[in-house]
N, C-alpha and C positions, 0 to 999 in steps of 0.2 A: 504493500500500500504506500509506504513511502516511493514522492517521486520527487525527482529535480529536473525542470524543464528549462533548458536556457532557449536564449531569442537574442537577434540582436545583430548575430554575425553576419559581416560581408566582405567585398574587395571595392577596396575604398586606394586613392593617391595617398604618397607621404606626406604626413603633415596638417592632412584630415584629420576626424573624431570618431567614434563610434562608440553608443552607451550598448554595454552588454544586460541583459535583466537573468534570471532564474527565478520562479515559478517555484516554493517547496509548499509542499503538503505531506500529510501523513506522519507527521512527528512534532513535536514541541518547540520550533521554529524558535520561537522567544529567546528560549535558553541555551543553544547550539553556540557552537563555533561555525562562520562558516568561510569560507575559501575558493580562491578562484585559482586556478593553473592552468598552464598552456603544457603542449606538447608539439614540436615541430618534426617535421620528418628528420628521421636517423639521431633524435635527439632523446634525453630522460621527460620524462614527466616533470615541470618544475612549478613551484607554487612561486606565483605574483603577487598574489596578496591577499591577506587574512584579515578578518574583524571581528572583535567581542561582542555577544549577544546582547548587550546593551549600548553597542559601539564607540564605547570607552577606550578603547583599543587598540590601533590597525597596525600588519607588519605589510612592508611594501620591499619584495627585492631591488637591487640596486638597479639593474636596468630600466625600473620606470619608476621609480622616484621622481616627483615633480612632475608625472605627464600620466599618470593613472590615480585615480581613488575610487577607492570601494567606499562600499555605501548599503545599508540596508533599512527596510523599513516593515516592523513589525509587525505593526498594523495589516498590511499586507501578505506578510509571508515572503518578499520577495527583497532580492540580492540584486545589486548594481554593481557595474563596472565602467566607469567612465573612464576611455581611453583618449585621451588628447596628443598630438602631436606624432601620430604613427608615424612608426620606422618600419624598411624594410621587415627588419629583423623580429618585428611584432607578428611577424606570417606565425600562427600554430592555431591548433583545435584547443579552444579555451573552453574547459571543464567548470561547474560550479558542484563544492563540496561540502559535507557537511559532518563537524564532528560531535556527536550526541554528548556534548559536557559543556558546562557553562565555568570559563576562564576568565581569567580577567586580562592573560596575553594567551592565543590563539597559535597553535602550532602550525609550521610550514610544511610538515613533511609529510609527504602523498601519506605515509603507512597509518597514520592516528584519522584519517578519514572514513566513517563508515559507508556513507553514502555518496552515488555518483549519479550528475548527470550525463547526458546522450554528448555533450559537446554542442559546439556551434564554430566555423570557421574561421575566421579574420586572415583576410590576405589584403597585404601594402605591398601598391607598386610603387620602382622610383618612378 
């Protein structure tokens, strides 16, 4: 019953924006950790960035520092990813995850994720 639905992805110019969303249902939303990671071809699964279920919180890797923020909104149930300034380099299938514990700092690493979404695209051209 638990699901994560993301929306949002496309193939946008460098330099462009693109707001990512996820859709959770089926679990206690409120109190999660939840997580956004990309995956590019021949590459690991790397998390971009995390936010506390009260979004007290957020860890951002160093590659998009300053040009990404996550964002959620309870009320809702759903997960944001506002990506500003795409780079090439931004090309992978961005995942939205979810770790059933409420943190006050939000881990990075794929493995403490229980839940996955389906992914959504983002491909930058130059």
């Amino acid at each position: 019953q638990v699901q994560l639905v993301e929306s949002g992805g496309d193939s946008v110019q460098a330099g462009r924006s693109l707001r990512l969303s996820c859709a959770a249902s089926g679990f206690t939303y409120s109190v999660s950790c939840m997580a956004w990671f990309r995956q590019a071809p021949g590459k690991e699964r790397e998390g971009v960035a995390t936010i506390s279920a009260d979004s007290g919180r957020t860890y951002y890797a160093d590659s998009v520092k300053g040009r990404f923020t996550i964002s959620r909104d309870n009320a809702k149930n759903t997960l944001y990813l506002q990506m500003n300034s795409l780079k090439p380099e931004d090309t992978a299938m961005y995942y939205c995850a979810a770790y059933l514990v409420s943190a006050w700092s939000c881990p990075s690493n794929r493995w403490y994720y229980n839940y996955w979404g389906q992914g959504t695209q983002v491909t930058v051209s130059s």
